[in-house]
Backbone as XML, in Angstrom:
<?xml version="1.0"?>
<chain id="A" units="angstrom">
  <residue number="1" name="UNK">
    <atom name="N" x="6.520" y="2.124" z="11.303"/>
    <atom name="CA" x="5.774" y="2.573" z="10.152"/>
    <atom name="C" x="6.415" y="2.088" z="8.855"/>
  </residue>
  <residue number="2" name="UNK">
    <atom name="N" x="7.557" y="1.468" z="9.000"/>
    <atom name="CA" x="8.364" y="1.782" z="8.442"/>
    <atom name="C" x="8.212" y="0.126" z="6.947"/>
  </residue>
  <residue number="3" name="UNK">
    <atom name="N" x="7.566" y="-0.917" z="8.479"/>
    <atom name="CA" x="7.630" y="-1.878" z="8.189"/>
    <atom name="C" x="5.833" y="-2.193" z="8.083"/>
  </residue>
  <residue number="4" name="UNK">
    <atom name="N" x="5.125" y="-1.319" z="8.211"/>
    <atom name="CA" x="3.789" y="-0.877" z="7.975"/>
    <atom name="C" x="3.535" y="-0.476" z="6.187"/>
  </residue>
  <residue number="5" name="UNK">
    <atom name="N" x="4.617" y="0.345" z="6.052"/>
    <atom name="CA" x="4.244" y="0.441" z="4.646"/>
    <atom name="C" x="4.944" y="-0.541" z="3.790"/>
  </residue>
  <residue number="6" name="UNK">
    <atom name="N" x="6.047" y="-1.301" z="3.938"/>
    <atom name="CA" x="6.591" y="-2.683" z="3.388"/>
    <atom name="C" x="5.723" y="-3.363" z="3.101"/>
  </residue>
  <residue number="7" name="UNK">
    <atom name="N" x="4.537" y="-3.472" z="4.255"/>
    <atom name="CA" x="3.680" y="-4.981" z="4.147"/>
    <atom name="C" x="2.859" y="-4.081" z="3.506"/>
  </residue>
  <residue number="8" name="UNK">
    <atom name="N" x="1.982" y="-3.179" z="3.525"/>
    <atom name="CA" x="1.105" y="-2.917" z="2.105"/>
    <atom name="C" x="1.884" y="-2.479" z="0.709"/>
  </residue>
  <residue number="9" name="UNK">
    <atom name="N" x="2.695" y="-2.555" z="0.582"/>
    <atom name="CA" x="3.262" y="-2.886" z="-0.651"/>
    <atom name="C" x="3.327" y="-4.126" z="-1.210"/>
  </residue>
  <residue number="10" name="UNK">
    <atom name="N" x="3.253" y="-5.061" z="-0.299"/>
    <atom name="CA" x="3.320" y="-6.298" z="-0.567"/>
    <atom name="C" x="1.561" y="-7.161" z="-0.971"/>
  </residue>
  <residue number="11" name="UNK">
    <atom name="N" x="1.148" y="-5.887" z="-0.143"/>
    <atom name="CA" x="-0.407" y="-6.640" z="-0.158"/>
    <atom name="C" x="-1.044" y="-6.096" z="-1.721"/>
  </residue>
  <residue number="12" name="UNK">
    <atom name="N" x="-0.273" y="-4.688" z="-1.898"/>
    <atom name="CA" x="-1.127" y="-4.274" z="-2.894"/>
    <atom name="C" x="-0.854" y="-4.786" z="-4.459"/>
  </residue>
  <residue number="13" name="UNK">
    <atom name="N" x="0.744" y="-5.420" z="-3.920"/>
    <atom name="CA" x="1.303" y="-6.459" z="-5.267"/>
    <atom name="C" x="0.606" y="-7.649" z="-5.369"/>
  </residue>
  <residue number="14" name="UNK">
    <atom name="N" x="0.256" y="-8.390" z="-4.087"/>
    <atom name="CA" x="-0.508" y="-9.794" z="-4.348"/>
    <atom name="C" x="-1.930" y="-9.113" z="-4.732"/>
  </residue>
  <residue number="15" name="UNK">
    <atom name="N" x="-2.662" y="-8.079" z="-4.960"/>
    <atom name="CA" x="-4.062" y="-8.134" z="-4.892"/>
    <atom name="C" x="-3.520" y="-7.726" z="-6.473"/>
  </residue>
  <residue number="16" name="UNK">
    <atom name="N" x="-2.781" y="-7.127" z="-6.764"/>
    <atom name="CA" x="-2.629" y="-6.808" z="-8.156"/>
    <atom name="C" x="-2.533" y="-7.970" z="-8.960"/>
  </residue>
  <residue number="17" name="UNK">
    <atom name="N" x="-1.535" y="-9.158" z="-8.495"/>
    <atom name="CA" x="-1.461" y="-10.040" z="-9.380"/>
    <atom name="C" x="-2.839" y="-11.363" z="-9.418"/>
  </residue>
  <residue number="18" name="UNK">
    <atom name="N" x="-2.965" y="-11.294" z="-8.362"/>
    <atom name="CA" x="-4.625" y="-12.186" z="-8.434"/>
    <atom name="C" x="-5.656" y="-11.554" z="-9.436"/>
  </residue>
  <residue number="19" name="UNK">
    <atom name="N" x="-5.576" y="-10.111" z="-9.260"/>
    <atom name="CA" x="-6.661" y="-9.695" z="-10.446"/>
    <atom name="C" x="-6.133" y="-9.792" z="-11.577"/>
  </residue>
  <residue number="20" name="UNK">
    <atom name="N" x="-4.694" y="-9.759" z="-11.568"/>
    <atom name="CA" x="-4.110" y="-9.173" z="-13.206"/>
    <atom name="C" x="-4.100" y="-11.099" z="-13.862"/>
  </residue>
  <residue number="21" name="UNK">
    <atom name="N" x="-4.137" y="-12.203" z="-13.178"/>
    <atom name="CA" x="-4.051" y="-13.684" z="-13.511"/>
    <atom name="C" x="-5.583" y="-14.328" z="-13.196"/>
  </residue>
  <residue number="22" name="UNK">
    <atom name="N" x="-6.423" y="-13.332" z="-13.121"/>
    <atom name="CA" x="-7.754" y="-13.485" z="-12.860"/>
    <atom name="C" x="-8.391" y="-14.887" z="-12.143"/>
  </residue>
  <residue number="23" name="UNK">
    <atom name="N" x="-7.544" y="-15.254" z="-11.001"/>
    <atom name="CA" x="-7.535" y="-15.889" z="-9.536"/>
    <atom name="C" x="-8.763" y="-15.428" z="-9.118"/>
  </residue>
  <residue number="24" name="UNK">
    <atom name="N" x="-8.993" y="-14.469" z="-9.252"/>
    <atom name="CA" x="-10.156" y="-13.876" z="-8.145"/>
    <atom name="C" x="-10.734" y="-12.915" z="-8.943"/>
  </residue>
  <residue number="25" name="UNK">
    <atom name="N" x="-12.291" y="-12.766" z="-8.950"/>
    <atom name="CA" x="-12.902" y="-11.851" z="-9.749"/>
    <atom name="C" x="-12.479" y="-10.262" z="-9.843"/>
  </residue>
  <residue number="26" name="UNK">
    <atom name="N" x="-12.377" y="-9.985" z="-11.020"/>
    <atom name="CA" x="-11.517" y="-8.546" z="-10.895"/>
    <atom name="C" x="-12.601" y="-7.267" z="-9.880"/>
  </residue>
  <residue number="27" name="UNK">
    <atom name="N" x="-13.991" y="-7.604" z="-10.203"/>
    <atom name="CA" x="-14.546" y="-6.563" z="-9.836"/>
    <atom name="C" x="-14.688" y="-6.634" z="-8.280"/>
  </residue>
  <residue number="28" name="UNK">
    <atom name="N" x="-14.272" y="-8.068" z="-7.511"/>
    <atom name="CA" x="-14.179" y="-7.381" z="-5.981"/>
    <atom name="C" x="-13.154" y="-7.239" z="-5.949"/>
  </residue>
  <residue number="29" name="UNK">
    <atom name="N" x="-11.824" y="-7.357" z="-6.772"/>
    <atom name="CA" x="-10.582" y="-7.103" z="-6.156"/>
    <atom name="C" x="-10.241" y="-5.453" z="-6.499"/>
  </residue>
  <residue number="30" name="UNK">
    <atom name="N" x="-11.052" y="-4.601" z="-7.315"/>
    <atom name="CA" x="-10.590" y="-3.165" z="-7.325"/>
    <atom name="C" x="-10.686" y="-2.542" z="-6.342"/>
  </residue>
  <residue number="31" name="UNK">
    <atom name="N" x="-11.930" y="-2.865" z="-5.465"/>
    <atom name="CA" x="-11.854" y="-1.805" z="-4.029"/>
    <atom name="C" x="-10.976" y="-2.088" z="-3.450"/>
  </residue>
  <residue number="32" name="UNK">
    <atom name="N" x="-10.006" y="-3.310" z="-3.352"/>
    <atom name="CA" x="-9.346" y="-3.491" z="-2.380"/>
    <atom name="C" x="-7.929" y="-3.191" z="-2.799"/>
  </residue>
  <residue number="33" name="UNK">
    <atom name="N" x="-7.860" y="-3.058" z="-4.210"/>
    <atom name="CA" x="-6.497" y="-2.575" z="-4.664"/>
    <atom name="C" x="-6.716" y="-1.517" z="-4.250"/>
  </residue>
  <residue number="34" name="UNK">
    <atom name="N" x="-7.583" y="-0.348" z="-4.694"/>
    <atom name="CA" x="-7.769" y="0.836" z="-4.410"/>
    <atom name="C" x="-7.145" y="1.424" z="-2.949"/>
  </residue>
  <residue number="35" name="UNK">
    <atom name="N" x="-8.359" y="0.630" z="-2.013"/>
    <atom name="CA" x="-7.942" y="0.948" z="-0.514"/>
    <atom name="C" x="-6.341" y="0.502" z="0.434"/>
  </residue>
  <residue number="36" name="UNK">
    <atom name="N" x="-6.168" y="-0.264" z="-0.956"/>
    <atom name="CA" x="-4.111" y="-0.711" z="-0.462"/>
    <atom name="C" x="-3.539" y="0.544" z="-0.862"/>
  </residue>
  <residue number="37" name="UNK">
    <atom name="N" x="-4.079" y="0.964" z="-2.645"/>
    <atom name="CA" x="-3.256" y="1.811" z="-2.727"/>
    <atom name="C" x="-3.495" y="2.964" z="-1.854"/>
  </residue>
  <residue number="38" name="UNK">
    <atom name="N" x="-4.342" y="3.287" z="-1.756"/>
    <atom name="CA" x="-4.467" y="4.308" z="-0.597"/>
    <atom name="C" x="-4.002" y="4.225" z="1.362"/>
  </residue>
  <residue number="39" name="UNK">
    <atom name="N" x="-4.192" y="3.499" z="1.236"/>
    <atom name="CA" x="-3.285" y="2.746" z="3.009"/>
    <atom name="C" x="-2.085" y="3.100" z="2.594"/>
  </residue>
  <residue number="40" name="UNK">
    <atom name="N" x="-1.393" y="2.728" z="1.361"/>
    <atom name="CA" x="0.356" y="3.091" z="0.850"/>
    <atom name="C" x="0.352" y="4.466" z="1.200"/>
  </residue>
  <residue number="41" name="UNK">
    <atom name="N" x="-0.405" y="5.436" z="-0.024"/>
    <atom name="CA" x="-0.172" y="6.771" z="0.405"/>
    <atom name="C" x="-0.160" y="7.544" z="1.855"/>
  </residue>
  <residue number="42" name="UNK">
    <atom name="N" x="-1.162" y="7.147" z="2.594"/>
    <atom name="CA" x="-1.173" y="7.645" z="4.091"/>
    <atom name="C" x="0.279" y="6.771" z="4.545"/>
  </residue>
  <residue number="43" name="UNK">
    <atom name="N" x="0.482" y="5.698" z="4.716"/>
    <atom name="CA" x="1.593" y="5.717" z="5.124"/>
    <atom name="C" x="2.823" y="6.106" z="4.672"/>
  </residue>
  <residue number="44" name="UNK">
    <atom name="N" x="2.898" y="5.864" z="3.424"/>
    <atom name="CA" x="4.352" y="6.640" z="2.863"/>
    <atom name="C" x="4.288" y="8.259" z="3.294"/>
  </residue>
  <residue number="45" name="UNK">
    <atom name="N" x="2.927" y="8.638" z="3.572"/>
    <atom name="CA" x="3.140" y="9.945" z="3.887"/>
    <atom name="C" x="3.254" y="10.188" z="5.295"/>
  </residue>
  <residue number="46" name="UNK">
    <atom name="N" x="3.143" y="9.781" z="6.371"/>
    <atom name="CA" x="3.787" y="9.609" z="7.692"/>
    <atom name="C" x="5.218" y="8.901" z="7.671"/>
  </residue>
  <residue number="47" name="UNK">
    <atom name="N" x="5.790" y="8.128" z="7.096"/>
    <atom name="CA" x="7.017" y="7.670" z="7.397"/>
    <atom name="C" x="7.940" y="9.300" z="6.640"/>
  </residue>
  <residue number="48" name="UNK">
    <atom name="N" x="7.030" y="9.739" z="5.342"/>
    <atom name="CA" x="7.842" y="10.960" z="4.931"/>
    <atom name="C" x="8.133" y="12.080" z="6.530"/>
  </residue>
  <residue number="49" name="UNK">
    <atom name="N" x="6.687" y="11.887" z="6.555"/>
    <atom name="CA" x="6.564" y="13.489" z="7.081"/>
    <atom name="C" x="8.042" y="13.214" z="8.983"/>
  </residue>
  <residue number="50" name="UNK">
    <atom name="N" x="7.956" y="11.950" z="9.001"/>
    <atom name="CA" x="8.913" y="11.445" z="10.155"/>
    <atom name="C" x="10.126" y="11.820" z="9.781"/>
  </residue>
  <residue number="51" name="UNK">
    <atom name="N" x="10.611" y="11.212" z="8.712"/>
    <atom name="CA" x="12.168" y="11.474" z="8.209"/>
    <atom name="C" x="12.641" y="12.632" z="7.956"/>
  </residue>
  <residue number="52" name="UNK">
    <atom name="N" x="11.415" y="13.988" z="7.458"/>
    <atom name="CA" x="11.585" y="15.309" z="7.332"/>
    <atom name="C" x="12.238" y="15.768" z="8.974"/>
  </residue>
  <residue number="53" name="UNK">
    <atom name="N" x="11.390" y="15.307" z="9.854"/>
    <atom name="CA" x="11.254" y="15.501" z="11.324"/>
    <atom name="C" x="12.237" y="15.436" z="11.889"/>
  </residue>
  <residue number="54" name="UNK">
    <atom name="N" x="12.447" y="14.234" z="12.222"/>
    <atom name="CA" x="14.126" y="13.389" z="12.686"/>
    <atom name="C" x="15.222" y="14.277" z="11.597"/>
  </residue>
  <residue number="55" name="UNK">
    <atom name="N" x="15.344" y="14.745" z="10.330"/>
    <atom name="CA" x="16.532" y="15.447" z="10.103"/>
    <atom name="C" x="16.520" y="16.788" z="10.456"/>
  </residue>
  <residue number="56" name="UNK">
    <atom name="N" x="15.850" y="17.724" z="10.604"/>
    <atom name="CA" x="15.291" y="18.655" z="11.140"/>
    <atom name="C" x="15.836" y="19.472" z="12.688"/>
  </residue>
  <residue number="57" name="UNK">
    <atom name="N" x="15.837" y="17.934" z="13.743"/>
    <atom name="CA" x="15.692" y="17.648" z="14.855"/>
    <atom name="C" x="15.004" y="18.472" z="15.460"/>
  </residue>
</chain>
């Protein structure tokens, strides 16, 4: 998961900078920033809710 949320961090930086250097039309690239940034949150929130877990035991 760990390396799940690495790579959408990475995706949601390249979709950021294609729209922000206007590479690619901004108005299809917001849903897809959107839905990165949101793929981030669900996963940052399972790798959280893991690490709570594992210290816990």
């Amino acid at each position: 998961m760990n390396i799940a949320l690495s790579e959408s961090r990475e995706a949601y930086y390249w979709l950021r900078l294609f729209r922000d250097n206007s590479i690619i039309d901004e108005q299809r690239l917001n849903d897809l920033i959107d839905e990165a940034r949101q793929i981030m949150k669900i996963l940052g929130a399972i790798v959280s809710t893991a690490r709570k877990r594992m210290e816990n035991g």
